[in-house]
N, C-alpha and C positions, 0 to 999 in steps of 0.2 A: 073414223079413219083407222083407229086402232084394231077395232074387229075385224076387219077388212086385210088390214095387214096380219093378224094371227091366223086368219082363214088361211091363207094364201102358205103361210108359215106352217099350219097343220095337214095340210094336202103335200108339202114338200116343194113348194111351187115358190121357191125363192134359188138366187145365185149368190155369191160373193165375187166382186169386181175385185181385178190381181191386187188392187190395193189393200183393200180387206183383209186379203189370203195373205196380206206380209204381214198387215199389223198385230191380226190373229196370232200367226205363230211369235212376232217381238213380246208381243204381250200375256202369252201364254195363256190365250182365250180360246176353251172347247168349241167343236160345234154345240153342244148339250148344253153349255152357258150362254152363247147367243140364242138359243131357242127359249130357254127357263126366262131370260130377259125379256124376251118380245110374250111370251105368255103372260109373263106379269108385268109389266111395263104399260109405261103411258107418254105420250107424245110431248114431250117438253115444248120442241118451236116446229112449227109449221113452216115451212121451206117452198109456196109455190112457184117462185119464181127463180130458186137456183140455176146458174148457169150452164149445168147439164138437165135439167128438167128438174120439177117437182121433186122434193122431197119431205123427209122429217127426220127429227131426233126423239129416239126412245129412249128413253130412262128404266130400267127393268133391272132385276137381283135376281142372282143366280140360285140354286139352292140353300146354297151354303152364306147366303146372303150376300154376295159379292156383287157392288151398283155398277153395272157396264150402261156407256150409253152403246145405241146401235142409229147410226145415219142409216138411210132407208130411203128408197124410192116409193114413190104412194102406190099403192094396191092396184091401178090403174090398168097397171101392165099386163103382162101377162105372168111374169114371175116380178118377186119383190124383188132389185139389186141391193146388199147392201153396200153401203159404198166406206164404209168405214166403222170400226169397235175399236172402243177404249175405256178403261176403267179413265171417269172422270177424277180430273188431279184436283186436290182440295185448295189449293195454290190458285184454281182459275173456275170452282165452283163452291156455292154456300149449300151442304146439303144436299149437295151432288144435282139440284133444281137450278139454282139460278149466280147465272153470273154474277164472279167477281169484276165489279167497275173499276178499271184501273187506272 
């Protein structure tokens, strides 16, 4: 899935949903950082039955090594949506991998 979604990513064949476009600017996430993440990145959870359709969670590092995840619609489409980036909070991840049980 991940190839699939960098393809999609290398062709420029992705969007950002208005949501993204806020969290992006809150968070102070380049486009050049969501891209470096989905180049290096790997699919933490598989999402196919989210209530807006299919998706997934990337875990990828930016250059400078900074772990964004990126929500993502699966490669399926025609362009990859993503539906949301956030540097994960250490507070609600171990490792930036895997949930804190609360």
């Amino acid at each position: 899935m991940i190839d699939e979604i960098r393809r999609k990513f290398a062709d420029l064949h992705y969007e950002y949903s208005l949501h993204a476009v806020d969290q992006s600017i809150l968070r102070r996430i380049t486009r050049q950082e969501v891209e470096d993440a989905i180049r290096t990145g790997a699919v933490l959870e598989d999402n196919p039955t989210d209530k807006y359709g299919p998706s997934c969670l990337v875990l990828g590092f930016t250059k400078r090594g900074r772990p964004l995840h990126v929500q993502c619609t699966y490669a399926t489409r025609e362009r990859v949506k993503i539906i949301t980036v956030y540097e994960p909070d250490p507070a609600e991840w171990r490792d930036h991998r895997y949930r804190r049980v609360t």
